[in-house]
N, C-alpha and C positions, 0 to 999 in steps of 0.2 A: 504494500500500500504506500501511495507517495507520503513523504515525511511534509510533516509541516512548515509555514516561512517561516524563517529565523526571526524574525518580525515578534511573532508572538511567544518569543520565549526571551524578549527583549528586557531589560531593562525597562522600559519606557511600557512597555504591556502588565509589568510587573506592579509598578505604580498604579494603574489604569486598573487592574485587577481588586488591588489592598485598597483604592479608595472608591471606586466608581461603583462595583457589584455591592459594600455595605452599604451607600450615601443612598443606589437603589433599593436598596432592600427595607434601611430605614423609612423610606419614605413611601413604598409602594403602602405599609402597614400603617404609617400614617395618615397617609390621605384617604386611602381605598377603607381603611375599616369595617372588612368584612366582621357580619356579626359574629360569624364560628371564632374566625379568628380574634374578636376584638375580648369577645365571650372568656376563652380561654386563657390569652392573655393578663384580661385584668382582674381576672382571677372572681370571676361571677362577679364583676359592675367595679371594681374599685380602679376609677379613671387613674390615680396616682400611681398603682399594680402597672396598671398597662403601659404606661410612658419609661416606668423605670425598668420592668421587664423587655421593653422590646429596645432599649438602649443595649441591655449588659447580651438580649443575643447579638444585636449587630458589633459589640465590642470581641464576643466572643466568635462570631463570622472572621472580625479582623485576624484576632488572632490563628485562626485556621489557617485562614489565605496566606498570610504570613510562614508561618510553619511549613507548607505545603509550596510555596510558587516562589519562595527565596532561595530554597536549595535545587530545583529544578533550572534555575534560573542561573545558578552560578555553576551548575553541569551541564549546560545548553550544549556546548563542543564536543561532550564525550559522550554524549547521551543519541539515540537514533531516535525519534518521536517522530512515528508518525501519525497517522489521524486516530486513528481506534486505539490507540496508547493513552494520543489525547484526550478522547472521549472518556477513557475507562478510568484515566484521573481527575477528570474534571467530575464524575459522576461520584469519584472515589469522597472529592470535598465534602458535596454535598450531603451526604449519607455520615460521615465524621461530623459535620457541620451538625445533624441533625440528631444524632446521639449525645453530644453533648449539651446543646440546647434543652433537649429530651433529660437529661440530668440535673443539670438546672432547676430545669421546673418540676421535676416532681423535687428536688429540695425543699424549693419553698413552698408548696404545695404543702406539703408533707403527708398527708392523706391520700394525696395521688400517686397512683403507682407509673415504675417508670414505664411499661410500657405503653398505658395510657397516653402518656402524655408523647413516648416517639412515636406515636403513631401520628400524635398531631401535628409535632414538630415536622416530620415527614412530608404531613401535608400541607404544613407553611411554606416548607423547604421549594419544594416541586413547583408551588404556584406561582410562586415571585421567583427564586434566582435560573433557573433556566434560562429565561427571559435574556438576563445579560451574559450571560454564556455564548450565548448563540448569537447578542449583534455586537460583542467586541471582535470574534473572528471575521464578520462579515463585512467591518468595518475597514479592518486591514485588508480584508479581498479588496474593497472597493478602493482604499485607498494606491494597492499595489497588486493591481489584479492580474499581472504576468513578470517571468522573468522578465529582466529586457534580455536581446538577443546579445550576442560575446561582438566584438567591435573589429574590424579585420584586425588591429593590430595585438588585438589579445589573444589572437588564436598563434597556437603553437604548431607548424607543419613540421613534422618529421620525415625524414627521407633518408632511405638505405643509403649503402655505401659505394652504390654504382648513382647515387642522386636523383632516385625516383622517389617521390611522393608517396608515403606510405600511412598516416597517421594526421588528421587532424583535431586538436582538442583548443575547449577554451585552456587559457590557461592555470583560472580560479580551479578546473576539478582535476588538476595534474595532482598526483598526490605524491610519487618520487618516483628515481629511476634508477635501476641497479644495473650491475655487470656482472653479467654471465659468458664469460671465455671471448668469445667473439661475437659478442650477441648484447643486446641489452633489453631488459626488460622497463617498459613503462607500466607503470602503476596509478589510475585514474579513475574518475568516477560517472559513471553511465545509469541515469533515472537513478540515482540513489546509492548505485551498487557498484562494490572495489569491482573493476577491473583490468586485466594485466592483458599488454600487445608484446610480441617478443618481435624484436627488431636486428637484421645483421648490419652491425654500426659499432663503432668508438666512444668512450665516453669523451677521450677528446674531441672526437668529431662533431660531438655536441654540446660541445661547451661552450662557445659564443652564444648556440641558440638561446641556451638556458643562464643563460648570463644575460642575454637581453629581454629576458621574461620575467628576471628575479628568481628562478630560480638556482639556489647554491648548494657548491661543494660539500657536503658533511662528510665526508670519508671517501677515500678512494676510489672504492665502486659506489657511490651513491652520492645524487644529487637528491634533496628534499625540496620540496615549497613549502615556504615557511607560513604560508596562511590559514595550512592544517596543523599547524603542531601547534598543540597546548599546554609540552611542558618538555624539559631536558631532567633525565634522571640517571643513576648508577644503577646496578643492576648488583646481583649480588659477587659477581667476582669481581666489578669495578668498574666497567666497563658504561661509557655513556650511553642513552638511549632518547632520540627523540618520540614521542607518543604524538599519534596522530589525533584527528578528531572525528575519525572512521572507525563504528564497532568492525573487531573482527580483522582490523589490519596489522600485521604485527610492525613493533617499532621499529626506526631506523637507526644501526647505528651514527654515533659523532666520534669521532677522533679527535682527542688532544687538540691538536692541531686545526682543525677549525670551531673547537667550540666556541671561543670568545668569539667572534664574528657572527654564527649563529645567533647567540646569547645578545648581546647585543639589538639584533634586529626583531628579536621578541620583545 
């Protein structure tokens, strides 16, 4: 299934999430004051119950969101999300969202039991936040409703060693390029998914090219693009490692000898 925009696993979405889905949710219960709902909340009629109960859910809304879209958010690169991942966590809030809530009130209740009251919760939950669930993504559709296309100068042509045309990529989904004997392998990304072109070529041979694309040396046989790596690490016998931001690809090494340069440009 296609992965999500990067868009929404932004920073900027993140915010939009922690403040916009409570400010709605405060206010859909506000103003809309359905009877079941208003009933329940203020706890059979007591208007001061209701104001202060539907405050401490939307404080405890915040904090869900928080909890759940902060650390999603700062694994965006290592993480593959795509739509039905996204779904099954966004679905995942709601239903946490609504167990807690659901504990709450039968607290103060106290006479109420809790699953009484998740069941309410449940169906407070379902009737108002869905709602913005569904037009913060549609929002970014509309605000960025297609890749744009790669620009001639970003695309990367590769060509054998006799100088035929063999390979052309943007250069955003190159993800590295190793040497194998007299051959090299590229490593790229196609609807989502690693994969590798084996080419009869030099890593000399393609060093300009990858030198005018930004992509660099990390070691010997390997050039990286540095726009997938999310971190430079040792490994256990000592050895350096760049980690991609591709599940399922495995790292590149770095040699001594280019890591500051790398490191740098992260």
């Amino acid at each position: 299934m296609k992965k999500i925009p990067a868009s929404l696993l932004s920073v900027a979405t993140l915010l939009l999430h922690v403040l916009a889905i409570p400010v709605f949710f405060l206010s859909f219960i506000l103003v809309y004051q359905s009877r079941w709902m208003t009933q329940f909340l203020s706890m059979n009629g007591n208007e001061d119950m209701f104001i202060l109960n539907t405050l401490i859910l939307t404080v405890i809304l915040i904090a869900i969101l928080c909890g759940s879209r902060i650390p999603i958010t700062a694994l965006r690169k290592r993480i593959h999300m795509t739509w039905w991942k996204y779904t099954l966590w966004s679905l995942a809030e709601l239903v946490v969202f609504a167990c807690f809530a659901a504990l709450y009130m039968a607290l103060m209740y106290g006479t109420y039991g809790y699953f009484p009251a998740l069941g309410q919760c449940l169906r407070i939950t379902f009737c108002i936040l869905p709602y913005g669930y569904v037009i913060i993504p549609l929002l970014f559709a509309l605000i960025r409703p297609d890749e744009p296309e790669a620009k001639e100068e970003d695309l990367i042509r590769f060509m054998d060693s006799t100088g035929r045309l063999k390979l052309v990529i943007a250069h955003e989904v190159l993800l590295y390029v190793e040497a194998k004997e007299n051959y090299i392998k590229i490593h790229y990304l196609e609807n989502e998914q690693a994969k590798e072109y084996t080419l009869r070529q030099s890593m000399r041979g393609i060093e300009p090219l990858m030198e005018k694309h930004g992509i660099i040396r990390c070691q010997r046989s390997y050039f990286v693009n540095p726009r997938h790596v999310t971190i430079l690490r040792r490994d256990k016998e000592g050895f350096i490692q760049a980690e991609l931001d591709v599940p399922n690809v495995k790292s590149v090494p770095v040699s001594p000898k280019y890591y500051e340069s790398l490191s740098k440009i992260l």
